[in-house]
C-alpha positions as CSV (number, residue, x, y, z in Angstrom):
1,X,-0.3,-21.6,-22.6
2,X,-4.1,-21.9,-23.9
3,X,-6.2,-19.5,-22.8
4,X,-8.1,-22.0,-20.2
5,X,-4.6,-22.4,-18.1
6,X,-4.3,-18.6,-18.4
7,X,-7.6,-18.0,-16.5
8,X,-6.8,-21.0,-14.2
9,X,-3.3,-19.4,-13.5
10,X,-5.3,-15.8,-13.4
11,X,-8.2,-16.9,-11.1
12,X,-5.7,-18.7,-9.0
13,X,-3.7,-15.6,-8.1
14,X,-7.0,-13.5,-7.6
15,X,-8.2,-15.6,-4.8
16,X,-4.8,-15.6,-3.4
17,X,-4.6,-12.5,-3.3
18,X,-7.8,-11.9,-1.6
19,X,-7.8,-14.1,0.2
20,X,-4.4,-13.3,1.8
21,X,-5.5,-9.4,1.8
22,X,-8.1,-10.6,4.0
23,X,-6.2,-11.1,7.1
24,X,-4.7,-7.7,7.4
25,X,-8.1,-5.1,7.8
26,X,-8.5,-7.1,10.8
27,X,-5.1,-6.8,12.1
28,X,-5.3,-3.0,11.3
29,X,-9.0,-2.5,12.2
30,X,-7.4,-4.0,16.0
31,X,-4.2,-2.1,16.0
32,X,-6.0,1.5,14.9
33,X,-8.1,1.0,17.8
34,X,-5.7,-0.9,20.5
35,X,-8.6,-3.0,21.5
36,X,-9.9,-6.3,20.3
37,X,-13.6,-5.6,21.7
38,X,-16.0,-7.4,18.6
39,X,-13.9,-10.0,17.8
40,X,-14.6,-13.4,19.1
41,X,-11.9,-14.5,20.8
42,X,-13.5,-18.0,20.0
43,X,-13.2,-17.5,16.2
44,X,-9.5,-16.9,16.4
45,X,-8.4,-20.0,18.6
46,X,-10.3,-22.2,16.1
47,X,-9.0,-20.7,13.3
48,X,-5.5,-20.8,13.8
49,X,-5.9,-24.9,14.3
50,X,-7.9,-24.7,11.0
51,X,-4.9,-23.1,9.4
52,X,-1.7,-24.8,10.7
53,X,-3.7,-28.3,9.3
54,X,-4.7,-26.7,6.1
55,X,-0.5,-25.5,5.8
56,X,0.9,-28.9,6.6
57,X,-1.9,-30.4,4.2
58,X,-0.8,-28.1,1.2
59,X,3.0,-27.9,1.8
60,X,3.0,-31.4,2.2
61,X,1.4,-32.2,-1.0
62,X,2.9,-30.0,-3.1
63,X,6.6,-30.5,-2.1
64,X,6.8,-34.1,-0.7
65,X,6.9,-36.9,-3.6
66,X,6.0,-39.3,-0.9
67,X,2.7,-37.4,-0.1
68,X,2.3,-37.3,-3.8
69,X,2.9,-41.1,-4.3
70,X,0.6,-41.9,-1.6
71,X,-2.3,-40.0,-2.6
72,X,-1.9,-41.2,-6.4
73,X,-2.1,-44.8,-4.5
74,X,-5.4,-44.2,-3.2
75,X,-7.5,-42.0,-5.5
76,X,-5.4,-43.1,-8.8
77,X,-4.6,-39.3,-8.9
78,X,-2.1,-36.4,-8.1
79,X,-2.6,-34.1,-5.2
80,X,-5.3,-31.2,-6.5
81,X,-3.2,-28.7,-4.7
82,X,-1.8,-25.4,-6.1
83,X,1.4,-23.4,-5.4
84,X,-1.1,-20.6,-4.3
85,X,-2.5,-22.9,-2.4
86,X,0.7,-23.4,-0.3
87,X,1.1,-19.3,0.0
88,X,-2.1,-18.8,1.2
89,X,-2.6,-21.7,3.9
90,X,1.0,-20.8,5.2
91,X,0.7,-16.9,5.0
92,X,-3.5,-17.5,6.9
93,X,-1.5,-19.8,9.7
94,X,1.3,-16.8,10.5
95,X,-1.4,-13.9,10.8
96,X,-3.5,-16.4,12.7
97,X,-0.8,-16.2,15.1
98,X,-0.7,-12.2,15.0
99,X,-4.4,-12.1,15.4
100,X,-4.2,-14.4,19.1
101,X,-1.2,-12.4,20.1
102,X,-3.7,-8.9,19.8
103,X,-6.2,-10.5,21.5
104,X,-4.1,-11.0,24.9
105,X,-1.8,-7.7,23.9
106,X,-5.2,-5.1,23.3
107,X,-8.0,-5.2,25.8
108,X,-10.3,-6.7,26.9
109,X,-8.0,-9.5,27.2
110,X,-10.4,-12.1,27.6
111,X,-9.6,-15.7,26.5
112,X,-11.4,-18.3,24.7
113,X,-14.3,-20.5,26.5
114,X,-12.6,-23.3,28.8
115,X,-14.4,-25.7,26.1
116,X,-13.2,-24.0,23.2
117,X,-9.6,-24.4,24.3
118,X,-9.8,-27.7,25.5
119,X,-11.1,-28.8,21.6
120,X,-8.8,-26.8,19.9
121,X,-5.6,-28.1,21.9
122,X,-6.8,-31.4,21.5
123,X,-6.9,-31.1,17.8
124,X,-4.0,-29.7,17.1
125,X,-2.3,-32.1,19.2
126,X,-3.7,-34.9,16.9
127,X,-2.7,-33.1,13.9
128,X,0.6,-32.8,15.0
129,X,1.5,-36.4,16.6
130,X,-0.2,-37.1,13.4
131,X,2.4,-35.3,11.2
132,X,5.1,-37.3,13.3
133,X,3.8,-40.6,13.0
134,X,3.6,-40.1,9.0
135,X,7.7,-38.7,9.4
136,X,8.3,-41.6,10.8
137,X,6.7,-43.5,8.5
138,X,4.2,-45.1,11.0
139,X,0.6,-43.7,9.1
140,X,0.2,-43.2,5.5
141,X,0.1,-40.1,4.1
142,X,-3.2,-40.1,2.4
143,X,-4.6,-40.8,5.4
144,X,-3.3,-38.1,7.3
145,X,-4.0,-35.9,4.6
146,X,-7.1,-36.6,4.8
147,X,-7.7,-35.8,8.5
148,X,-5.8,-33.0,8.6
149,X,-8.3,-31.4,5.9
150,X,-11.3,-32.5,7.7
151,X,-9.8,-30.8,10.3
152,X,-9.8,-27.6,8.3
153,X,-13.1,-27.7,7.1
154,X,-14.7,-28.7,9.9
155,X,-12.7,-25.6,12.0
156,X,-13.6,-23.1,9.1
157,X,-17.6,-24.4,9.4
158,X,-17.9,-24.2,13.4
159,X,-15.3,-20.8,13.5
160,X,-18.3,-18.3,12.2
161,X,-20.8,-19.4,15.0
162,X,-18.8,-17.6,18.3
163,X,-18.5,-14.2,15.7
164,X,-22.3,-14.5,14.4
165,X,-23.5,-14.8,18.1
166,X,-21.3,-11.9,19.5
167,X,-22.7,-9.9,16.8
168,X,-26.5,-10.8,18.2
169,X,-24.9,-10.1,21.2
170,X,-23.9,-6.5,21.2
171,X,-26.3,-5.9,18.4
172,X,-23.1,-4.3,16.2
173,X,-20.8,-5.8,13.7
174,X,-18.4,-2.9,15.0
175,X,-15.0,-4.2,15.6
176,X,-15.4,-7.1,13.2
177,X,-13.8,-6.0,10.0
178,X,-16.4,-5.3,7.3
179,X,-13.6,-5.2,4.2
180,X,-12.1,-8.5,5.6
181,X,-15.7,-9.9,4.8
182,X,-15.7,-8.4,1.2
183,X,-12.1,-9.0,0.5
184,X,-13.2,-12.9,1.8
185,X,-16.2,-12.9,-0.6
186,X,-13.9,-12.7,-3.6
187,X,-11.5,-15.1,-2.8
188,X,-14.3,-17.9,-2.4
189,X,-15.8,-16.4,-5.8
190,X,-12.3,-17.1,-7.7
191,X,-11.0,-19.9,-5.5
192,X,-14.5,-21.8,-6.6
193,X,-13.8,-20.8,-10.4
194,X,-10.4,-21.8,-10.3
195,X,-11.6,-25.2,-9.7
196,X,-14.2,-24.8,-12.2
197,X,-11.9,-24.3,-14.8
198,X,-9.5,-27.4,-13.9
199,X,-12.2,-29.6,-14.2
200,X,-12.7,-28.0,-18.3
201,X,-9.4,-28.5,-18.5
202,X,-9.5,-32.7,-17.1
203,X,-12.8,-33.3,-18.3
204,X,-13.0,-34.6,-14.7
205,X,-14.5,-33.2,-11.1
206,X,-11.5,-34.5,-9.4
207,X,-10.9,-30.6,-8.7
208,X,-13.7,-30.8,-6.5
209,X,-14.1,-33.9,-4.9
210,X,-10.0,-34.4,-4.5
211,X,-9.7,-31.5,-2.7
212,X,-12.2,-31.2,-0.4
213,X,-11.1,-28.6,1.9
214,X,-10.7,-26.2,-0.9
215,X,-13.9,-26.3,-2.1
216,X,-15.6,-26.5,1.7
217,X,-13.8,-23.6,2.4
218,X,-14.6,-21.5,-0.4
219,X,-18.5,-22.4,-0.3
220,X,-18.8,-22.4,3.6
221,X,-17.0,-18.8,3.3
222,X,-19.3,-17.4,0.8
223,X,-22.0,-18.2,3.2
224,X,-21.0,-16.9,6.5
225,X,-20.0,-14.1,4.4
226,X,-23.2,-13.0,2.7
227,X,-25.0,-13.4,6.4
228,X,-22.0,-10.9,7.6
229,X,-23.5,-8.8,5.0
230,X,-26.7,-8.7,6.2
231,X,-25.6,-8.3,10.0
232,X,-23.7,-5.5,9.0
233,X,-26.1,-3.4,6.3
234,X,-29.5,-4.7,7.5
235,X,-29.6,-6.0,11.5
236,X,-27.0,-3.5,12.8
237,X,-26.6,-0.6,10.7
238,X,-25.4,1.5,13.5
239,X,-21.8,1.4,13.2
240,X,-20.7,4.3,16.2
241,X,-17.5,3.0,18.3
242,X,-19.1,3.4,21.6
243,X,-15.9,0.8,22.7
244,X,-13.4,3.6,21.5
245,X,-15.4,6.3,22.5
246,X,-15.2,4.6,26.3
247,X,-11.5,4.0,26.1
248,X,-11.1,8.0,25.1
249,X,-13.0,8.8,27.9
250,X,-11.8,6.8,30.8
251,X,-8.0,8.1,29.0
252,X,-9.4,11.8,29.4
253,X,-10.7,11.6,32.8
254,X,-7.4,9.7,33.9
255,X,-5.3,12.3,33.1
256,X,-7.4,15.0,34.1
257,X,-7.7,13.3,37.7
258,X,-11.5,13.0,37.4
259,X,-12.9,9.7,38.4
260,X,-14.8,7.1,36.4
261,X,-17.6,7.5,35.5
262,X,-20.2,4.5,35.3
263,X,-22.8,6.3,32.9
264,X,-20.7,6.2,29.5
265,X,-22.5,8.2,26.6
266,X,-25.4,6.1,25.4
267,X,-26.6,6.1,21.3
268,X,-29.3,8.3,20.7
269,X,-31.5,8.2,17.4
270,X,-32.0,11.2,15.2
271,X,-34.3,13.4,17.5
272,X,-31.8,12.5,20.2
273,X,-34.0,10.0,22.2
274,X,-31.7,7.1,23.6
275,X,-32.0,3.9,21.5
276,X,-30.8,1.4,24.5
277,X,-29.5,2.2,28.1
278,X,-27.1,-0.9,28.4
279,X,-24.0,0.1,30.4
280,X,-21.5,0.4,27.5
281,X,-19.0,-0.4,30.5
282,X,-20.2,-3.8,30.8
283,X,-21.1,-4.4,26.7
284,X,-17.4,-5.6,25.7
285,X,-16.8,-7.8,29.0
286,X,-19.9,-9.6,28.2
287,X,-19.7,-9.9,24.8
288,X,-16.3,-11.6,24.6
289,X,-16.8,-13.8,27.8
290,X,-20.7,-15.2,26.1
291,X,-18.7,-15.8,22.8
């Protein structure tokens, strides 16, 4: 092994790694506060489509020497796809799965937009009748393959929008895991220099252009992820849990037989003034059902 497949195998890894790591602050951010109240319940229904594609599209070219034979066909080429690759777009699809069982297990409970099921159903019906026509040898492979990662690229571009806006919206990134963005920001970095090197190492670009729903989901991610950034350090550096802080006091006055009240504690700046007097009842409800 030169020292060019020992970064490639290195960088590879990396971005798995952090890539995978990403998935779980979230999952841990929800379960340490038992709500989902600042995550889009948007972003997750069209991630989960992005992910199941982006798994059939890797598994399927990495183990099947059908896929393989069809894609050489067409771009005179083997599938650009890594075993990492495989881990990473299987391992996102299963805590894709976790993440829309928290948001109707945690409150508030509040679904996706009517329109934003309706899309996502529809494409992941196509994806998988799709799959079955290929099985039974009906479509071609390459083909597919290609669909299926347009599919992915296209989910990962338009997923970001719903969690940017509900940001805006409750003017707080709180709830939306910040280290998930970080951990995000280097698996783009290495997934990005992992192609880099293979292309050294071919004297080609094929890296990049063969597998375009790598290399739209590394750079699309680095984007969104720098403007989390920003939302998070610069827009809305107020990071108080009023959502927790509700739940802890409804739970208080519950068991202590006191009623409700409708006047949660609002956020006050440094001298104490308050900074906005929006009923923090009413901030989650809203937030999730504009997403």
């Amino acid at each position: 092994m030169n020292i060019l497949q020992f970064f490639h195998a290195l960088f590879g890894w990396i971005y798995f790694s952090a890539w995978s790591a990403s998935f779980w602050p979230q999952v841990l951010l929800n379960f340490r506060r038992k709500t989902t109240a600042g995550l889009s319940p948007d972003f997750i229904a069209i991630n989960i489509v992005g992910f199941i594609s982006y798994a059939i599209y890797t598994f399927a070219s990495y183990f099947d020497p059908a896929v393989a034979e069809s894609y050489k066909r067409a771009t005179g080429l083997p599938p650009q796809v890594e075993f990492n690759d495989v881990l990473f777009a299987v391992h996102g699809a299963i805590m894709c799965g976790v993440l829309v069982w928290q948001v109707f297990t945690y409150p508030p409970r509040i679904p996706p937009k009517r329109y934003t099921a309706l899309t996502v159903g529809i494409a992941q019906t196509a994806v998988l009748l799709g799959l079955l026509s290929c099985i039974m040898r009906r479509l071609d492979w390459y083909k597919y393959l290609r669909w299926a990662g347009a599919v992915k690229v296209m989910s990962s571009i338009v997923k970001h929008f719903p969690q940017v806006y509900l940001n805006y919206h409750r003017t707080s990134t709180v709830g939306w895991s910040f280290s998930m963005v970080l951990m995000d920001v280097v698996g783009g970095v290495f997934s990005i220099a992992q192609q880099a090197i293979r292309c050294i190492m071919m004297g080609s670009l094929a890296p990049f252009t063969s597998n375009m729903a790598k290399t739209a989901l590394a750079a699309e991610s680095l984007i969104f992820d720098f403007y989390f950034i920003a939302q998070h350090v610069c827009f809305y550096p107020d990071h108080t849990d009023l959502d927790v802080i509700r739940m802890k006091t409804e739970s208080v006055d519950v068991e202590a037989g006191v009623p409700l009240s409708t006047e949660p504690p609002a956020r006050k700046d440094e001298n104490g003034s308050v900074l906005h007097e929006q009923s923090v009842d009413k901030l989650p409800l809203m937030s999730a059902m504009d997403t």
